[in-house]
N, C-alpha and C positions, 0 to 999 in steps of 0.2 A: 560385487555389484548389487547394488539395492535398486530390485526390480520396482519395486512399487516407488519410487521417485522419479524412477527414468518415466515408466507409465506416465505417473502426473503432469513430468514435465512435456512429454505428448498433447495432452490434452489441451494445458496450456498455450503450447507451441501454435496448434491448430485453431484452439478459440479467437488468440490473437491474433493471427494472420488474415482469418473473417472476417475481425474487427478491423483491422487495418484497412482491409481491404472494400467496406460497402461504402463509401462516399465515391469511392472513383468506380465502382462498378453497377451499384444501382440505375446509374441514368442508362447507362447501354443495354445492362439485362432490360429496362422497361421497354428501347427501342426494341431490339430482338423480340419480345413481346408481340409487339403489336406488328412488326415485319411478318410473323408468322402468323398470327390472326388473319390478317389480311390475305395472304397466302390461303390459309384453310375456308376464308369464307369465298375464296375465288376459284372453288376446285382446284386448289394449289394441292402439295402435298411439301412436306419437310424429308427429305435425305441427310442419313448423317454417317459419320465416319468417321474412323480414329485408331489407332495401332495401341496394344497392350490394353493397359486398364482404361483409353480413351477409347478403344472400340468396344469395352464394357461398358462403356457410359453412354457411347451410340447406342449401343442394344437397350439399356435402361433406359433411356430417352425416349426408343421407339415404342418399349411396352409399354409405356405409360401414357403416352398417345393413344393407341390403336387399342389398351384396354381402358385404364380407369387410370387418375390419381390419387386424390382421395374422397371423391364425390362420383355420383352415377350419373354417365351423360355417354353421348353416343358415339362412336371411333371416331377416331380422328388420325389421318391418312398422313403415318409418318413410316420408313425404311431406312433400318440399319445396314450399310452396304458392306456389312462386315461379315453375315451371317450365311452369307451364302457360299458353303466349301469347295464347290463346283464350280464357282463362275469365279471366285476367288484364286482357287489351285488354277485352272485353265489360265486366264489371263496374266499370272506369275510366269506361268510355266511357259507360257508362247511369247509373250511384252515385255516379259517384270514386271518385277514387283512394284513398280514406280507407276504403273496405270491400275492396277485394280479396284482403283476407285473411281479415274476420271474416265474412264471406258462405262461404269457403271451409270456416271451421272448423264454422260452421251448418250443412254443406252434410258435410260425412265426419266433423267428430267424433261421438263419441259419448262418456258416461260413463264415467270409469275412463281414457280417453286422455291423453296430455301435449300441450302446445303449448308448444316449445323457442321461443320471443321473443326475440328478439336484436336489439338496439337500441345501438350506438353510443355515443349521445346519453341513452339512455334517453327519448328524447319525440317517434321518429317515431309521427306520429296512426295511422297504418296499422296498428301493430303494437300501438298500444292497443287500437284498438278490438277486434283479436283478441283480445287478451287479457278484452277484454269477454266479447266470444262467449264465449271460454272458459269463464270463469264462469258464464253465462248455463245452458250445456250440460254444468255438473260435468264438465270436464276441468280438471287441474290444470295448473300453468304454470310452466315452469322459463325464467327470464329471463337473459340473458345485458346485463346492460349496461355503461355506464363512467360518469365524471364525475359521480357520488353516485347515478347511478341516475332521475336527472330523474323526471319525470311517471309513468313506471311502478313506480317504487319506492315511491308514494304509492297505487296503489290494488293492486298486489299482497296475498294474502289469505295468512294467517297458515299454511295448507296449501301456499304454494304456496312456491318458492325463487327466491332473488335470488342471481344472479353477479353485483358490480358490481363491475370492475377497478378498483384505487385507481388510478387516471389520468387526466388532461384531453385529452394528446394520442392523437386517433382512429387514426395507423399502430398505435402502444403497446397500447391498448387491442383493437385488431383482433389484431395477434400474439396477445396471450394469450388472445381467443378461440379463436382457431384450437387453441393449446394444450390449453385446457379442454375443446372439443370432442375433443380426442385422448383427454385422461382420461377424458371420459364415455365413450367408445367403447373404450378398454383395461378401464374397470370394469365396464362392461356383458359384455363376454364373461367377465372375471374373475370375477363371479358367475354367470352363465347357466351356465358352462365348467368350471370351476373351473381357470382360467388361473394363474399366479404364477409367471410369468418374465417 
């Protein structure tokens, strides 16, 4: 096996699949953008969610709100609903696992918030049913998924935004979340800031 090929071809894999993918994803990263701007200049707050390395990316998402991205400017009122082992284990342990998110969003959203959804697959039930919630409680819902968008790209509401990576393979599609989440969080200071470097 010739490790340094397979590596390269990595790289490659991944460069191209960004590439593929900012013509169709740009314009939606820019609405999400500005959904959550508006959110944050309206005492809104952003909520996010996501199972495995998508609830790593909710937590990356939140630190980079509530601290810094790559400029100095003042918190900004985002919650990873993944971080909390208590309120997570309890409502598994009493509901399921299928509410430990949209109990969560019951429970701090409010009107005028976002719920950042980030789903892989597009059809963990858990990040449905938030997405439930969300509608339930007029927050809107910026979705992060891949693979056509599965199950949430069917009851997503004509207010709300779909990221769905043109990709089948879950590393491909997790890199360019990661990614997207860097744009939202460079667009977000670029408007609150007036950032442009």
């Amino acid at each position: 096996m010739d490790l340094i090929s397979r590596i390269s071809q990595q790289f490659k894999d991944s460069a191209q699949t960004k590439l593929d993918a900012v013509e169709r994803l740009a314009g939606p990263i820019a609405q999400a953008i500005e959904m959550m701007v508006a959110s944050l200049l309206g005492n809104g707050k952003i909520l996010a969610c996501g199972n495995g390395g998508s609830a790593a990316d909710a937590q990356h998402f939140a630190a980079e709100m509530v601290g810094r991205f790559e400029v100095e400017r003042h918190e900004l009122a985002a919650i990873a609903l993944t971080t909390d082992s208590s309120i997570v284990s309890a409502i598994a342990n009493d509901y399921g696992y299928k509410l430990v998110f949209a109990k969560q969003v019951r429970a701090l959203g409010q009107a005028g918030d976002v719920l950042l959804a980030i789903s892989t697959s597009g059809n963990s039930p858990n990040v449905i049913e938030a997405i439930n919630a969300a509608h339930e409680n007029d927050l809107r819902v910026v979705a992060l998924t891949g693979r056509g968008g599965g199950a949430i790209g069917e009851i997503l509401r004509e207010t709300d935004v779909h990221i769905s990576v043109p990709a089948d393979r879950t590393s491909r599609i997790q890199e360019t979340h990661l990614l997207t989440i860097h744009c939202l969080c460079d667009g977000i200071d670029c408007l609150l800031m007036g950032v442009d470097q």
